[in-house]
C-alpha positions in Angstrom: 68.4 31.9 33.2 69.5 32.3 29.9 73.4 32.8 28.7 74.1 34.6 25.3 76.6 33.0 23.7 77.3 35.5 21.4 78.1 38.6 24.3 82.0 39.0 23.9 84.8 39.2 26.6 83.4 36.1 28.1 80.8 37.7 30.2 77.0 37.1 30.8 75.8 40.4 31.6 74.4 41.7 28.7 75.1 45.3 26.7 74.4 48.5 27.4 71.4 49.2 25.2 70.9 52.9 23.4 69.0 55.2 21.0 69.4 57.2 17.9 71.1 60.3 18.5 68.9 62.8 18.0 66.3 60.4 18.0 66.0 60.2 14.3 64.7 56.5 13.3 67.7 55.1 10.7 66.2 55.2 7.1 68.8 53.7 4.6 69.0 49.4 4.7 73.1 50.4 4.2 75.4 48.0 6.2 77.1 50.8 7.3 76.2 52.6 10.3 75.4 56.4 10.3 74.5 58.7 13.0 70.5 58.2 12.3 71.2 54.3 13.8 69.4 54.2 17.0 72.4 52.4 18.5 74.7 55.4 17.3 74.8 56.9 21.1 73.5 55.8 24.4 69.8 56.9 25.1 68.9 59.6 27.2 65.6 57.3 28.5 65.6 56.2 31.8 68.8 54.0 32.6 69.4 54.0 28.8 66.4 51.7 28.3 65.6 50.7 24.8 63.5 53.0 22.6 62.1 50.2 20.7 59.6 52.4 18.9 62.9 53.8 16.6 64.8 50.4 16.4 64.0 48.3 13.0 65.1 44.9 11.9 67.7 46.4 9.3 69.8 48.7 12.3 71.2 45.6 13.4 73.5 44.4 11.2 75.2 47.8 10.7 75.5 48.2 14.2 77.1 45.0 15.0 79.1 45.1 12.3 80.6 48.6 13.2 80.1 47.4 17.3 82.6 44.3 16.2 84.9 46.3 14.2 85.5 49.0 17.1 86.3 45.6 19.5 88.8 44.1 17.2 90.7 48.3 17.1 90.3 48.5 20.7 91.5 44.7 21.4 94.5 45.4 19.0 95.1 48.5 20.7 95.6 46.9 23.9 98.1 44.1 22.5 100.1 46.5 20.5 100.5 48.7 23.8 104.6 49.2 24.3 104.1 50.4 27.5 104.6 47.7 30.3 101.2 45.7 31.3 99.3 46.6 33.8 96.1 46.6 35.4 94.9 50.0 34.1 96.3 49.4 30.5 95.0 45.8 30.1 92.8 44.2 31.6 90.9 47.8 32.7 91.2 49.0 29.3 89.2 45.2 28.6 86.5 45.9 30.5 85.8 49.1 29.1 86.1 48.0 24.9 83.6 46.9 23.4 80.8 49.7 23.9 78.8 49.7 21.1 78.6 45.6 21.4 77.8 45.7 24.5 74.6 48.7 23.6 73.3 46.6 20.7 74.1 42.8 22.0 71.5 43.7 24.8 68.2 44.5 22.5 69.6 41.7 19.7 69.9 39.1 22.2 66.5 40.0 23.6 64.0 40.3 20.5 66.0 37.2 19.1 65.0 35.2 22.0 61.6 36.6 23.0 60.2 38.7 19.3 61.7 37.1 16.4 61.3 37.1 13.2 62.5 35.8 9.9 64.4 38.8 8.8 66.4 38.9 12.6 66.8 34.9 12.4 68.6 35.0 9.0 71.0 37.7 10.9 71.5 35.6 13.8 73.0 32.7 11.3 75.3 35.5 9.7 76.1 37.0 12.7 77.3 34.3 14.6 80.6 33.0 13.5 81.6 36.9 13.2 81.0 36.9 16.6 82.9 34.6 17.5 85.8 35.3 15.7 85.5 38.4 17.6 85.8 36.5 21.0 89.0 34.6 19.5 90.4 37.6 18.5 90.7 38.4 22.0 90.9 35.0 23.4 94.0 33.6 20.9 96.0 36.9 20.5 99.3 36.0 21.6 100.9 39.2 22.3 97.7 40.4 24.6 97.8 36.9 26.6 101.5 37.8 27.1 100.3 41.1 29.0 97.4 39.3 31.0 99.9 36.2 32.1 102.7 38.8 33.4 99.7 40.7 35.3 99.1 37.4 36.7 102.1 36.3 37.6 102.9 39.9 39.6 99.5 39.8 41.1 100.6 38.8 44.6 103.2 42.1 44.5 100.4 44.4 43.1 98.3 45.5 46.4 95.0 45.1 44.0 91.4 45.1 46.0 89.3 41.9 46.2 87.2 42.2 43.4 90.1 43.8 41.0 92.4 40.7 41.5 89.6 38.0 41.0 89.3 39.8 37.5 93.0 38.8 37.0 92.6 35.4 37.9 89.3 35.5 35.8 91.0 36.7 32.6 94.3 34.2 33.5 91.8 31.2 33.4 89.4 32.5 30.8 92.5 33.2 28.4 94.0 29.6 29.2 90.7 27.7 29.1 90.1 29.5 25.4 93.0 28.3 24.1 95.6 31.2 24.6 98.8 28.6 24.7 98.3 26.8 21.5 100.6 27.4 18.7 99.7 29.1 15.5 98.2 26.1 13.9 96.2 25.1 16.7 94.5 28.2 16.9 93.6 28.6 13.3 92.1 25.4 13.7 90.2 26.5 16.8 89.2 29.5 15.1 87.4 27.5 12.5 85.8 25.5 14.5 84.5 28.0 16.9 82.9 29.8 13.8 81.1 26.5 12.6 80.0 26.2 16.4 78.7 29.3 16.2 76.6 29.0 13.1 75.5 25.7 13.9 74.0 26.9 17.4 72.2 29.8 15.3 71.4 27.2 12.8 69.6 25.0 15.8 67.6 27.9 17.5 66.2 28.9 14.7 65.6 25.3 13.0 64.1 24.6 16.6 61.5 27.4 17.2 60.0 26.2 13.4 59.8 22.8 14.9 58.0 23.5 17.8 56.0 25.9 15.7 55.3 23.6 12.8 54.9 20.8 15.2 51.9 22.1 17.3 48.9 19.9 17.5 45.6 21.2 15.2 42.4 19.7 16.0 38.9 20.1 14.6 36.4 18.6 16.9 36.4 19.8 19.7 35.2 16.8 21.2 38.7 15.6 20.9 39.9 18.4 23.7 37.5 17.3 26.4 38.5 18.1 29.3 40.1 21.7 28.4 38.6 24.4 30.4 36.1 26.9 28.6 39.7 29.6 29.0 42.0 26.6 27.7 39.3 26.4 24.4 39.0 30.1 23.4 43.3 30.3 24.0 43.4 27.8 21.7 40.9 28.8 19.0 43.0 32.3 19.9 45.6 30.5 18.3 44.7 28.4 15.6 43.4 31.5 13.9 46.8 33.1 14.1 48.3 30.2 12.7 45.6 30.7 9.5 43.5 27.9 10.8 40.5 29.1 10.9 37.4 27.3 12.6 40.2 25.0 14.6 41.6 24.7 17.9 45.8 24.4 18.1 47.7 23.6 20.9 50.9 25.1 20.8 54.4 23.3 21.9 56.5 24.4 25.0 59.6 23.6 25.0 59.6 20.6 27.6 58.5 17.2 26.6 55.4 16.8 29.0 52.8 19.6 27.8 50.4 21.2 29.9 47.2 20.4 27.9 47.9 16.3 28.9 47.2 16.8 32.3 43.9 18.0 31.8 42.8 16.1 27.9 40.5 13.3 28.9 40.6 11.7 25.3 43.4 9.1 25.0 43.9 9.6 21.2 44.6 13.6 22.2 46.9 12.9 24.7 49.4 10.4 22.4 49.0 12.8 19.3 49.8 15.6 21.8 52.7 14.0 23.1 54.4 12.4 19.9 54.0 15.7 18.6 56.4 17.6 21.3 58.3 14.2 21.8 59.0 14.0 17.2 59.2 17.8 17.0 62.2 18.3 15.8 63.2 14.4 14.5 61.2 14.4 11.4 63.6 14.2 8.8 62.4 17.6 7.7 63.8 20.8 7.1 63.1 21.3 11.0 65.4 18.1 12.1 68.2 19.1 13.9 69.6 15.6 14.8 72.7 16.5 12.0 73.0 19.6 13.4 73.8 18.3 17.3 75.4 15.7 16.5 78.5 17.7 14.3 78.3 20.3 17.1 79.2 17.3 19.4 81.9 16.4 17.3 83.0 19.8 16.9 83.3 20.3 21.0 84.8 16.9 21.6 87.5 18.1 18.7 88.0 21.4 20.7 88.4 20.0 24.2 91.3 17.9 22.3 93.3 20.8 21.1 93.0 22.4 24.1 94.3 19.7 26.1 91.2 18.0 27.5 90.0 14.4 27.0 86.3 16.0 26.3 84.6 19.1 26.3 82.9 18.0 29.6 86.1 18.2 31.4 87.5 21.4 29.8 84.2 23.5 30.4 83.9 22.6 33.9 87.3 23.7 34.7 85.8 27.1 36.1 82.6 25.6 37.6 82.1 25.0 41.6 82.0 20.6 40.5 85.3 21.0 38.4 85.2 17.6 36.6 82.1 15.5 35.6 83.2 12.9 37.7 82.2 15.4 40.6 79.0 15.8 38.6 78.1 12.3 37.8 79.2 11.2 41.9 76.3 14.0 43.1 73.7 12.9 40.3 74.3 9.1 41.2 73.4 10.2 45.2 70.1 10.9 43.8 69.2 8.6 41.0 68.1 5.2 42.9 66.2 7.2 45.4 64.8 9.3 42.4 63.6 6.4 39.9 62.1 4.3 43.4 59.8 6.8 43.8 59.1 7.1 40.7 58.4 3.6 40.3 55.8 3.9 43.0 54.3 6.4 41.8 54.1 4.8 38.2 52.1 1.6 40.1 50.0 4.2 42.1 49.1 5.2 38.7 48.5 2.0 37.0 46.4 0.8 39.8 43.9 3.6 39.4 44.3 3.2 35.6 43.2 -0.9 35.8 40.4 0.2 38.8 38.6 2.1 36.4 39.0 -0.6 33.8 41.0 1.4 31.3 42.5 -2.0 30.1 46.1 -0.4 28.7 49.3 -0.1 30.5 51.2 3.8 31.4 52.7 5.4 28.9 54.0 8.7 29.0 51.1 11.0 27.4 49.0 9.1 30.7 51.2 10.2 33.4 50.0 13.7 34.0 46.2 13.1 33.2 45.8 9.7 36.0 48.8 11.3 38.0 46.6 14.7 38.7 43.7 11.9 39.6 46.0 10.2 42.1 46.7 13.9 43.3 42.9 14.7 43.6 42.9 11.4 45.5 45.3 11.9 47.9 45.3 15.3 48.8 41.4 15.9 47.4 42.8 19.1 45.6 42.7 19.8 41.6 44.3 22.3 39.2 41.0 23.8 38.7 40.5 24.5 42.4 43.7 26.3 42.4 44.0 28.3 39.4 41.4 31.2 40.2 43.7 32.6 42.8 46.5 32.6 40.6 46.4 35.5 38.3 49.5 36.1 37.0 49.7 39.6 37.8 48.6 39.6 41.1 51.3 37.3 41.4 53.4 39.4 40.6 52.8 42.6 42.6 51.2 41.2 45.3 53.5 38.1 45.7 56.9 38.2 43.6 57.4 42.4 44.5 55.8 41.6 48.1 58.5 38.8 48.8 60.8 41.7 48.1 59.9 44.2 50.0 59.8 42.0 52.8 63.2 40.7 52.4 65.3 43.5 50.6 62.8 46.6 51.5 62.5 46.7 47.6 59.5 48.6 46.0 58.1 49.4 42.7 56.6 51.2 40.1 55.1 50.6 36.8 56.6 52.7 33.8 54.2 53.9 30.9 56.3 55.9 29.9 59.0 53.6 28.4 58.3 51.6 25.2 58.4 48.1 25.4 59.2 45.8 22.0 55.8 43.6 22.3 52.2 44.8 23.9 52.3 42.2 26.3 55.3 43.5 27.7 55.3 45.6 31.4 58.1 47.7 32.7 58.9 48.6 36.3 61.5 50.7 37.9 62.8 49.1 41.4 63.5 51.3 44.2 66.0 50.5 47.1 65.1 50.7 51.0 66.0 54.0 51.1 63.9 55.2 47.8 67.0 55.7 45.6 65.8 53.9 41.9 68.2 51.1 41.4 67.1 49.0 37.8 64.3 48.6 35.7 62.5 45.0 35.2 60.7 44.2 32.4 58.2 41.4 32.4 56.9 39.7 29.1 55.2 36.4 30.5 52.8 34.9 28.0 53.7 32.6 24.7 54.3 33.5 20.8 55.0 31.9 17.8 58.3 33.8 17.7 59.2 33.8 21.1 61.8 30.5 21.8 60.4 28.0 24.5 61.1 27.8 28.5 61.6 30.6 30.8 64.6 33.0 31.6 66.1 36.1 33.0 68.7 37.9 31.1 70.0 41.8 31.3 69.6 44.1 28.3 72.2 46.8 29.9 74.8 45.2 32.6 75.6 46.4 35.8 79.0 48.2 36.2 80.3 50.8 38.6 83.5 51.4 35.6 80.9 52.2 32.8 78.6 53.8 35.0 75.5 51.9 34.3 72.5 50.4 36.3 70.8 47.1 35.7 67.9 46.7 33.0 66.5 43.6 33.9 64.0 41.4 31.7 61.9 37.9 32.4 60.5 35.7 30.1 58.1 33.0 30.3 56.1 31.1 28.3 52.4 31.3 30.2 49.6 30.7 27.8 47.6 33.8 27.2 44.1 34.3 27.9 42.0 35.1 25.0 40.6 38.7 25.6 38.5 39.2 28.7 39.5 36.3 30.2 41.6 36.5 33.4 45.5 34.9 33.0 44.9 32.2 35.5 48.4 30.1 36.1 49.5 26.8 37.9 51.5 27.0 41.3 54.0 25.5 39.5 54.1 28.4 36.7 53.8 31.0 40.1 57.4 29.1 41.2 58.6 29.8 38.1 58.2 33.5 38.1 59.6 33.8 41.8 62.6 31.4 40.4 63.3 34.4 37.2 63.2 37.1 39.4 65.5 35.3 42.2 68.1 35.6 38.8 66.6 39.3 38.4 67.5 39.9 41.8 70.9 38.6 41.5 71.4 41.5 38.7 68.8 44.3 40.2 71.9 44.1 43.4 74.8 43.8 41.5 77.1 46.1 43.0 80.3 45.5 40.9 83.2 47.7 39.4 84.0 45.2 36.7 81.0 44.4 34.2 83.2 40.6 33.4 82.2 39.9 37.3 78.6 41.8 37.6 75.8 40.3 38.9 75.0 36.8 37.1 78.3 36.5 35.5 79.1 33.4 37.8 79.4 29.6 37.0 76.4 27.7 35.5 76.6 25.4 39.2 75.9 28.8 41.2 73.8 31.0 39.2 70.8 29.1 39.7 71.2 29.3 43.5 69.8 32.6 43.7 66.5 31.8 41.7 65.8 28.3 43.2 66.1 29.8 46.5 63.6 32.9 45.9 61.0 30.0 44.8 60.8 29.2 48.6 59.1 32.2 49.4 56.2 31.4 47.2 54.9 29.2 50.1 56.0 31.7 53.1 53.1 31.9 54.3 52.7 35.6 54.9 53.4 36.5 51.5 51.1 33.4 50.1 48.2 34.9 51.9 49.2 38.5 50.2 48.6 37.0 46.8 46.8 33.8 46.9 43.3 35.8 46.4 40.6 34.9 44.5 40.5 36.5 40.9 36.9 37.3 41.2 36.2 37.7 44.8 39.3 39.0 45.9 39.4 36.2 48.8 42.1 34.8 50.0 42.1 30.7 49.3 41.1 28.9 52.4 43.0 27.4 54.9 42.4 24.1 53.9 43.2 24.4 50.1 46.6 25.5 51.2 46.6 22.9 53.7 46.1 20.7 50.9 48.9 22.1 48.7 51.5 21.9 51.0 50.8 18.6 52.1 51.0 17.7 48.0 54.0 19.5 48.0 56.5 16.4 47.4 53.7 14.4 45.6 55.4 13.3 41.9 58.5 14.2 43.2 59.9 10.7 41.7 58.7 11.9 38.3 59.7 15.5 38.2 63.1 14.9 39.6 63.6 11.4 37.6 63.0 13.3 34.2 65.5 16.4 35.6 68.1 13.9 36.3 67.6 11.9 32.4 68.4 15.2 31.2 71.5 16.3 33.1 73.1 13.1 32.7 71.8 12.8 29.0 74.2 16.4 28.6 76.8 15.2 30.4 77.0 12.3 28.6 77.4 13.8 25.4 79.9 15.9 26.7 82.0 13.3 27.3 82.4 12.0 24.2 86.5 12.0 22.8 87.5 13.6 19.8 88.2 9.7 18.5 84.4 8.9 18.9 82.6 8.7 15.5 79.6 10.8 14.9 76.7 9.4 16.9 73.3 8.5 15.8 71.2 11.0 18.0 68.5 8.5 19.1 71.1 5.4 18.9 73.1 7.4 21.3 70.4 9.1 23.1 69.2 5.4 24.1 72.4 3.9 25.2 72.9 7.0 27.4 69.8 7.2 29.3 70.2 3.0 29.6 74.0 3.3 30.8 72.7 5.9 33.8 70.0 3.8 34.8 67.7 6.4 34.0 65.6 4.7 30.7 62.5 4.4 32.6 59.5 3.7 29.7 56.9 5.8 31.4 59.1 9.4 32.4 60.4 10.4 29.5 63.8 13.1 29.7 62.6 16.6 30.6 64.3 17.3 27.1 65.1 15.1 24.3 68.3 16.0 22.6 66.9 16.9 19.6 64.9 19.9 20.7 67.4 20.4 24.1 68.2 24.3 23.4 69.9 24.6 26.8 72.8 22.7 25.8 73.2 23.3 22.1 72.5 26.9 22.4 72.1 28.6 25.4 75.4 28.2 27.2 74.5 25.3 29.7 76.7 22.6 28.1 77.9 20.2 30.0 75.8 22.4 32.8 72.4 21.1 32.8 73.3 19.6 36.3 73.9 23.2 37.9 70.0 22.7 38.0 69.7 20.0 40.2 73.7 21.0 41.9 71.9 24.5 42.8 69.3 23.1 44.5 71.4 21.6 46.7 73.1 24.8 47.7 69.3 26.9 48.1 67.6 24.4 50.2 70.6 24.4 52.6 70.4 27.9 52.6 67.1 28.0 53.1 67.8 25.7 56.0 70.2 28.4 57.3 67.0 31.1 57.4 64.8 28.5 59.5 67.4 28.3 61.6 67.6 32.2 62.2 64.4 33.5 62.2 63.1 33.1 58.6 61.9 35.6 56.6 63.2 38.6 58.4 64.8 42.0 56.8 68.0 41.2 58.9 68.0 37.8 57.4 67.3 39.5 54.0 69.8 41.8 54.4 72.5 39.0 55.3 71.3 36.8 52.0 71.9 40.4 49.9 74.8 41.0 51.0 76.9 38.0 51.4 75.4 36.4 48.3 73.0 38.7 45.6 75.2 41.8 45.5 78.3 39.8 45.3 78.7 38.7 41.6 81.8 36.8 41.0 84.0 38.8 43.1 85.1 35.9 45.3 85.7 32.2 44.8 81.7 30.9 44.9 82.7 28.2 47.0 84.0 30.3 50.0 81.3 32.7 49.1 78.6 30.3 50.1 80.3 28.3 53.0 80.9 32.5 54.5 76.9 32.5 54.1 75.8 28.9 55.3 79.2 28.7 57.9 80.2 24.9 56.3 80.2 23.6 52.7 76.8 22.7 51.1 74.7 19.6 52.8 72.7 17.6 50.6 70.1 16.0 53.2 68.0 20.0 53.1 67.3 18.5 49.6 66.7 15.3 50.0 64.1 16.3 52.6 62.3 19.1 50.6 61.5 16.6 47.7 60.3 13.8 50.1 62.8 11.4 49.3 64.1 10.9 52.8 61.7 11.7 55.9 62.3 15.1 57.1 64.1 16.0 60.7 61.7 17.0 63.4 
């Protein structure tokens, strides 16, 4: 999932998105905003979906600009109040500011993440540290803090509902945690430094996507891509003419370090170009680098976490996550590391050995692993990518496996809307209907890659959940599949089919938001629970009544056979070592730049990068980090700072969970309906904690986990 730094009152759900009134498109490039702005008035479409065919690059800036002066009135408004605080007249009147924002926050956030371009990324480095300032002019006004605090302090006496008094302990913490009890000074200084923040995270995405764009690999032979399939070659001629290279194949960058082309390149020399070129993407001392850029917003968070009270910005930031310190963190991570990077080790000399049996004559370096490791699969297990992929077409996936998983569970259904626009061709909308046939959301889908469309995978809302405002969920996925070129079919990895029944586990987690209060809707939970949902839904991707509903042939319509799903399960936990070894480099790589003091001097990115990885025991030459910190968006950008764990931490909580469903039954609707319930429709209305031990009946075990990755034998 991805978190929008820039959506104000502290919440992740994202804005309620409208359309011209009228439905005149806005003519004039004038920063101010008229009545022909599309974001003038909520839309009359279908749960105030975006019209996308009126909105143009220049109605944004008006519109945030007038959505950002109506906050700071209505913020003001509130503090200036002389009537005596209370729940209605603060912290109600809260949630409800900020309309306009909200309406054009959800369609900015979206095409800036998923259909950029240069006129929108130029606004996004504007834009930014007015935001923010937006959020401190909430956050650090001293006379509205003073009416949140006495709310606080007469909570007990107030008779509130659950879900009304978590918002007042929400806004309590959130106001402390943002600096609400500094002095003047302090907060001037805070101000400043939460606008440089700001720009400098704007400044990163966007240096970033040019990095990964700039950095894709070009080749003109293609003897120098055997190995590709005949589908991977035409993609990638696909896109070498849309980069203007005419007559050439290109292979363009996700966001990871491994790339998907190196497990299937046969030619040594490809594989090393193709990984120096994700691993050097953005560390080029070019216009691209962003080493400068992460390492002053380092400094700039350590320097925060000071004035706030904290010895580092790790500490302060996990003050309202379920691990609460990093030591928590770094105590789970440290459970799994040996056991991780043993495993790993094995499976590096596995490797090796089939690398000297063929006489290869070189030892394993990273741009080897996945080529000889999917040899060692094909081994082992006797199964192959290429055996697999023709029952995975991505949209079959989808109806047939991601919507069937469900139905079965929730009794959802759907339908696909033509009649909505969508802001790329690509893109396909469907509204979700409830048990009983009563429409509930709309989900958008926009699974394969573009030049403008940033790295990785996520779920994010374009119009929040909210019982107060009266609106419904208006869901969207993103992932970064490679496209076919035209008439092929869009043939995916099991791994890429986990991926989209981890997004919509998040989209389920807002499609069932049932909340009053959009600051506790849906997703808007800690970093170290929102990822429970999504890594849980992945288990049904294996279920094996819904695997047999979409694991069909693309051609024949088949279903696979028995034994090529024999064979995948049994490969299930096979470079498990790897995967998780490279998950854990990362996580402890964030936190470990999140712990940096204020009175540490500005690091040398790889200097420091290198120490850290060494100090955790986690510098292992052949698996590189999942992300290198020069091109690691989650945590310079996308809200997971200091929360790259909640990854790994979440996975702990699904797989017990899951445990919990093989204990009852399985996949049954009453099991469904318990999981919905007690966990998806619940938001952030009750500490997480007790929220999951109500579900699981005891706190979270970590042995489920240990078992489903194969790194301790599993219970009979």
């Amino acid at each position: 999932m991805k978190l929008l730094s820039f959506l104000m009152l502290g919440t992740i759900v994202a804005a309620t998105v409208s359309c011209g009134k009228g439905g005149k498109p806005a003519t004039s490039n004038t920063d101010t905003m008229t009545a022909s702005n599309p974001f003038y008035a909520a839309c009359t479409l279908p749960f105030h979906a975006a019209d996308f065919t009126k909105i143009k690059n220049e109605d944004f800036k008006p519109a945030l600009e007038e959505g950002m002066k109506q906050q700071l009135a209505e913020i003001q408004k509130i503090a200036d109040n002389t009537e005596a605080p209370t729940f209605e007249n603060t912290l109600v009147a809260l949630e409800k500011s900020g309309q306009l924002l909200r309406r054009v926050s959800g369609v900015y956030g979206l095409l800036t993440s998923a259909n950029t371009n240069p006129v929108l990324q130029k606004l996004q480095e504007e834009v930014a540290p007015k935001l923010a300032a937006v959020n401190d002019a909430m956050m650090l006004n001293t006379k509205l803090f003073k009416r949140v605090e006495t709310i606080y302090n007469q909570r007990a006496s107030l008779k509130l509902d659950q879900e009304s008094n978590r918002l007042v302990e929400y806004y309590y913490q959130k106001f402390e945690l943002a600096g609400a009890k500094l002095n003047d000074a302090d907060k001037e200084t805070l101000k400043n430094l939460n606008k440089e923040e700001a720009t400098l995270s704007a400044v990163f995405t966007n240096k970033l996507l040019a990095a990964a764009k700039s950095g894709a690999l070009v080749v003109t032979d293609t003897a120098q891509l055997a190995g590709l399939s005949a589908g991977a070659l035409a993609s990638a001629a696909v896109d070498a003419k849309a980069a203007k290279q005419d007559g050439k194949w290109l292979l363009p960058l996700q966001n990871t370090t491994q790339q998907p082309s190196l497990q299937s390149l046969s030619v040594r020399a490809t594989r090393q170009k193709l990984f120096e070129a994700s691993w050097n993407r953005a560390s080029k001392n070019d216009s691209n680098d962003t080493r400068a850029t992460i390492a002053r917003i380092a400094e700039i968070r350590a320097k925060k976490a000071k004035l706030i009270g904290f010895p580092n910005f790790s500490t302060w930031t996990l003050q309202d996550q379920m691990a609460k310190n990093p030591e928590a963190v770094e105590t789970f991570l440290n459970k799994l590391i040996p056991a991780a990077t043993a495993k790993a080790q094995n499976e590096a000399a596995d490797i090796q050995a089939l690398i000297d049996k063929q006489k290869g004559g070189f030892k394993l370096e990273p741009w080897d692993w996945d080529f000889y490791s999917e040899q060692v699969r094909k081994a082992k297990f006797d199964i192959d990518e290429s055996q697999v992929k023709p029952y995975f077409e991505v949209f079959n996936v989808l109806e047939n496996g991601v919507f069937y998983a469900a139905n079965q569970l929730y009794g959802l259904t759907f339908k696909e809307r033509k009649d909505i626009p969508v802001y790329q061709k690509d893109v396909r909308i469907f509204e979700v209907f409830d048990k009983d046939s009563t429409s509930i959301a709309l989900f958008y889908c926009d699974y394969f890659t573009r030049e403008n469309k940033t790295g990785g995978a996520w779920m994010d809302n374009m119009v929040g959940q909210s019982k107060l405002l009266g609106t419904k969920p208006v869901i969207y996925n993103v992932c970064n599949f490679t496209k076919p070129a035209d008439g092929q079919p869009a043939l995916i990895s099991f791994s890429d089919v986990t991926t989209m029944f981890h997004e919509f586990g998040h989209g389920l987690h807002g499609i069932f938001a049932s909340q009053q209060y959009p600051s506790l809707s849906g997703t808007a939970t800690a970093r170290d629970f929102v990822e429970f949902p999504s890594q849980f839904n992945e288990h049904w991707a294996m279920e094996p009544a819904v695997f047999k509903h979409y694991a069909t042939h693309y051609k024949t319509g088949e279903r696979m056979p028995q034994s090529l799903v024999d064979k995948i399960k049994k490969a299930a936990t096979f470079n498990e070592g790897y995967e998780l070894t490279e998950l854990l480099a990362a996580a402890n790589l964030d936190i470990q730049w999140h712990k940096l003091s204020a009175a540490d001097p500005k690091q040398d990115v790889d200097k420091y990068e290198a120490e850290a990885l060494h100090r955790t025991h986690l510098d292992l030459p052949q698996v590189p980090t999942r992300y290198r910190s020069s091109y690691f968006l989650h945590i310079w950008s996308n809200g997971y700072a200091s929360g790259y764990y909640a990854y790994l931490w979440t996975e702990m909580l699904d797989d017990d969970a899951y445990a919990w469903f093989k204990e009852h039954g399985g996949m049954t609707r009453e099991n469904g309906q318990r999981f919905r319930d007690m966990i998806l429709s619940r938001g952030n209305t009750l500490d997480l904690a007790t929220m999951f031990r109500d579900f699981r009946g005891s706190d979270p075990k970590i042995e489920p986990m240990l078992e489903n990755r194969g790194l301790v034998p599993a219970k009979k």
